[in-house]
N, C-alpha and C positions, 0 to 999 in steps of 0.2 A: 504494500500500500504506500503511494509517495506521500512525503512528509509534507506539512502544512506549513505555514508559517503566521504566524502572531494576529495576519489580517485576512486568513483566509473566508471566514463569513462576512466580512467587509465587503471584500470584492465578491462575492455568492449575493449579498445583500442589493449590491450596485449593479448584479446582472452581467457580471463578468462571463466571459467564453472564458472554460478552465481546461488547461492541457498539463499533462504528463512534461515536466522540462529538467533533465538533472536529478533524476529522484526525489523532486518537487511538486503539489498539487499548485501550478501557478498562473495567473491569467495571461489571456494572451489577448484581449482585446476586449472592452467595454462596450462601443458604439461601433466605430470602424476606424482601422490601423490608419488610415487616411486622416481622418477627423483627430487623433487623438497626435500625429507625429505634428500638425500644424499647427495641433495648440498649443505645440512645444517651443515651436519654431518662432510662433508668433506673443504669445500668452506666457502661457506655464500649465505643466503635466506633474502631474505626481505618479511615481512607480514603487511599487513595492520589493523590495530587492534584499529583502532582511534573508536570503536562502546562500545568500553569500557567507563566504565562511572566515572568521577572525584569529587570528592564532598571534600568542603571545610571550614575549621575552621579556622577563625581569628582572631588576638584581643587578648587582657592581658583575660589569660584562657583558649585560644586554648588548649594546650597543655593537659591539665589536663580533658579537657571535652571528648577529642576525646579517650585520652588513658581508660578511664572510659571505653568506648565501645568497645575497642577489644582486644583478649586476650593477646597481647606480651607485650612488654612494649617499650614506647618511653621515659620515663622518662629515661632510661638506655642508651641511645643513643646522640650520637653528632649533633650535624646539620650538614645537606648533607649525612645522614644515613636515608638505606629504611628498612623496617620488612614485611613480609610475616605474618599473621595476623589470626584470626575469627572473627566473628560478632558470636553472641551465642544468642538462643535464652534463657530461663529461666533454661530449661529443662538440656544445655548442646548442643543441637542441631543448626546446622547452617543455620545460617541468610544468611551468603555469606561467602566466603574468601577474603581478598583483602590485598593490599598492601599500607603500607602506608610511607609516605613521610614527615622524619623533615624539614623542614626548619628551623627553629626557633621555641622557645618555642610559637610564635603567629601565627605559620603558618604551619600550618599540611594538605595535600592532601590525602583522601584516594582513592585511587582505586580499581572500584566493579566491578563486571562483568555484564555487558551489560545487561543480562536479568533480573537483581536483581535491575539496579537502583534504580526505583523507589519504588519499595519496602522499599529496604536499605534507600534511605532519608528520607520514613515516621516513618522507625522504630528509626532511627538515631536523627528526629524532635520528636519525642515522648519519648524520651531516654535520650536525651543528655540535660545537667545539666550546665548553666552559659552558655558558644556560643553558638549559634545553626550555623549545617551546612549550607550551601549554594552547590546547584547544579551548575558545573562550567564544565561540560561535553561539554559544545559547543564552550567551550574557545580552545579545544585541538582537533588538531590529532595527531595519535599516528602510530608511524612506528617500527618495531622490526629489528633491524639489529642482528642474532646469525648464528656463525658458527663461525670454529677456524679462518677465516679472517677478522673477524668482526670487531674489533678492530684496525686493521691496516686501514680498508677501512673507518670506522668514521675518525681514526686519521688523514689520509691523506685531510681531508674537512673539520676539523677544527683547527683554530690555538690556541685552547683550549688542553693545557699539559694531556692529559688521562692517563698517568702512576699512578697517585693518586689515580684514582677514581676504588677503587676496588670493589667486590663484595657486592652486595646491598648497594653501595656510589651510591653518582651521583651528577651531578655538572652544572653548564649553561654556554651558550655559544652559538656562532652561527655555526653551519655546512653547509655548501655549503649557506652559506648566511644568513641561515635560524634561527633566536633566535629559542634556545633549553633548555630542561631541556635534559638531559644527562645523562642516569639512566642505571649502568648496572646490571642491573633485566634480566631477558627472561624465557620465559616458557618451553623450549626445551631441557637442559641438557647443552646447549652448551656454549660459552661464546659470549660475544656481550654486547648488545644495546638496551635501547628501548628509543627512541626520542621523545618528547612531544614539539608539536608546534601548532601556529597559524594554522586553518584549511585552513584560504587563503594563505597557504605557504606549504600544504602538497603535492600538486602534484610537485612543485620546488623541496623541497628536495629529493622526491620519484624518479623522474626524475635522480637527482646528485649521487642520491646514484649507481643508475643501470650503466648509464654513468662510471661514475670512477669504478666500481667495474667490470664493464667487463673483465677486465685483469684477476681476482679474479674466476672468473666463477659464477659470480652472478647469483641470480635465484630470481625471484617473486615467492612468494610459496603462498598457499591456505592453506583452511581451515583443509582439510585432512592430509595434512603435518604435521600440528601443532597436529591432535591430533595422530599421530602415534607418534612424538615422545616423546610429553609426557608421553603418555601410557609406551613407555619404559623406562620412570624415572623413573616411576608409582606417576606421579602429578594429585592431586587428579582434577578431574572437577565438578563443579558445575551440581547438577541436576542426575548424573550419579552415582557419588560415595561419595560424602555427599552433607546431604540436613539438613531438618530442624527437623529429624527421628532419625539421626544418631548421636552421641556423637562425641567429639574432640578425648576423649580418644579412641573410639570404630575404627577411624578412622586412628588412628595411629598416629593422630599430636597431640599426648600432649605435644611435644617438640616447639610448639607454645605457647600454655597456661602455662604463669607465676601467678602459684598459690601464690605465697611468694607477687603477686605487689602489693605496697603501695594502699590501696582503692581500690582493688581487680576489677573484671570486671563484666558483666552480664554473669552467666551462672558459675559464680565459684564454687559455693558453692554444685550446682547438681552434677559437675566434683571430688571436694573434694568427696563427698557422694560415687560417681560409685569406684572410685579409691582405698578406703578403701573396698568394696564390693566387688571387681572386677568385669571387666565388662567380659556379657555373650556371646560376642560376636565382633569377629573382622574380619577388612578388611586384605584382604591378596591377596597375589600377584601366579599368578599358571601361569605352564607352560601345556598346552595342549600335553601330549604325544600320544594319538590315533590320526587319520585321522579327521581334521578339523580345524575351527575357532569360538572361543567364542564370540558371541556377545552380547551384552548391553541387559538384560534380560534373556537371557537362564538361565533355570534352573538349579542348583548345586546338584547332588543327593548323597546320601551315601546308599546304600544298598535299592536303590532303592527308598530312601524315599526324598523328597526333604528336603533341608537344607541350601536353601538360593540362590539367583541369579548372575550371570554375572552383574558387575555394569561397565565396559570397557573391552572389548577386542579387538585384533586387531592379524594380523600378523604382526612381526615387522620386519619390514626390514634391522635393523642393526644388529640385534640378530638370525633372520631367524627363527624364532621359533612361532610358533603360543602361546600370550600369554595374559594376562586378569588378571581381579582382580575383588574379590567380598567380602560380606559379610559371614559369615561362623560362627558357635557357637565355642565355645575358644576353645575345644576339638578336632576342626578340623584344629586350626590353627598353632600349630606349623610348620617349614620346614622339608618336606619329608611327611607331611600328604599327602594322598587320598583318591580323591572321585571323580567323572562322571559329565561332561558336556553334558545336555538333548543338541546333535546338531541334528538340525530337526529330531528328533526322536529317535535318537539315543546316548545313553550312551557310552560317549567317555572317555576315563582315563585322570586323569587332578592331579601334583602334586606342594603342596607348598614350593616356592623356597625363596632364598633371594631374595628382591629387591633392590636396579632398577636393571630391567633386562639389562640396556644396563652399562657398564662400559669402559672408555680407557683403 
């Protein structure tokens, strides 16, 4: 039976489409994935995402155990500074993405995605050197407040100053009541929020938020929202478009991996190695110009031969364009390369563009 989360007769309440996601009972869309990505774009959406998993270092050493494990660096960072991250395996390939959170040199949160928990703490208890982590996943839910009124609608629910807390900051405090960690993170392009709190205070705050935000044109959004509009960042997702195959560098985020950091990380040294070789192969971002839609596996053909798969595509609703992202060999990847998306059968013309496809 997949597992619930803190707001699941909330969104049962509000009429949510519920799917099977991660070993999660989780919604996938309220009204329609169209209606709810533009209230994001335009407005402000609220997502529920408390199925996300927290795991934690503390104690004189935190600091130094945890950064050993992923590629950015917290030593460079302040308290009350987030990083967007890797877990790496030996090879170069990923363990997960996650995010993680200073607090103090003895107190580091990371954040994994849902389906990798428990993976990610066994590899993390096999790995990590002086603390070992602790699983603190059922301490939180977690609500995403993004959109351009994102920010106005938190602020209006707490008497916590948010002009400070800039981009990957974050800060505590209580909103509509409710103790928070106050992190403005979000997975959508947009700006905002994502609130971490007691699970017995997730439906209160979810409640307050919709309440005050009505004026706003607030929206509950699902799970298809979230991935259209990352797809037009082109944010990478777990499972789709890196895994544990794919290198950091192959993947585009080696502006994550700090090769220079003190005590370097797991997975540095295969990265050194590719980086001097270069690598034979990259993700890239394509616009669909024939009749159709790329989806997650279609094949990538060049003259008919295949040359690697759809790892996300989507029609995007902000951009209107049917567009996707895949792996591709280097020679195919510069912008303005092409090559044919196999769509049910047919060989559709497909070219590489900059990404993200969506910009203000």
């Amino acid at each position: 039976m997949a597992r619930r989360t803190p707001l699941n007769a909330a969104h049962r309440g509000l009429g949510a489409r519920m799917v099977d996601f991660a070993g999660w009972d989780m919604p996938v869309q309220y009204t329609s994935v169209i209606g709810e990505h533009e209230a994001v774009r335009n407005a402000v959406g609220l997502f529920d995402v408390s199925h996300m998993g927290e795991i934690e270092f503390s104690g004189p050493g935190a600091l130094e155990a945890a950064n050993k494990l992923i590629t950015n660096d917290l030593a460079r960072c302040a308290d009350g500074q987030a990083l967007y991250a890797g877990l790496l395996n030996d090879e170069g390939g990923f363990v997960d993405d996650v995010v993680a959170y200073r607090f103090s040199p003895e107190r580091i949160l990371i954040v994994v995605n849902a389906s990798n928990k428990d993976k990610d703490l066994a590899w993390m208890l096999s790995r990590a050197e002086g603390v070992k982590p602790v699983d603190r996943s059922d301490d939180y839910a977690q609500i995403a407040v993004q959109g351009p009124k994102a920010v106005a609608l938190v602020q209006r629910l707490t008497p916590v100053d948010l002009t400070p807390v800039g981009t990957y900051r974050f800060t505590e405090g209580s909103v509509a009541g409710v103790p928070c960690i106050i992190s403005r993170t979000g997975y959508t392009g947009e700006d905002g929020f994502e609130l971490y709190c007691a699970p017995g205070d997730a439906e209160k705050l979810w409640n307050a938020l919709l309440r005050e935000g009505e004026r706003d044109g607030v929206k509950p959004c699902g799970l298809g929202a979230r991935d259209s509009l990352r797809t037009e960042m082109k944010y990478a997702l777990y499972g789709n478009d890196i895994d544990e195959t794919h290198t950091a560098l192959e993947a585009g985020l080696g502006w994550i991996c700090k090769l220079d950091k003190a005590g370097g990380f797991i997975g540095r040294d295969a990265l050194v190695k590719q980086k001097a070789e270069g690598v034979k192969r990259k993700l890239v971002g394509f616009q669909v110009t024939g009749s159709g839609i790329a989806r997650h596996g279609y094949p990538l053909l060049k003259d008919g031969q295949r040359v690697g798969e759809v790892t996300s595509g989507t029609q995007g609703p902000s951009v209107k364009k049917p567009i996707g992202f895949g792996y591709v060999p280097v020679e195919l990847a510069a912008e303005g390369a092409t090559f044919d998306v196999e769509i049910r059968g047919r060989a559709v013309p497909a070219v590489v563009v900059k990404t993200p496809f969506w910009k203000k």
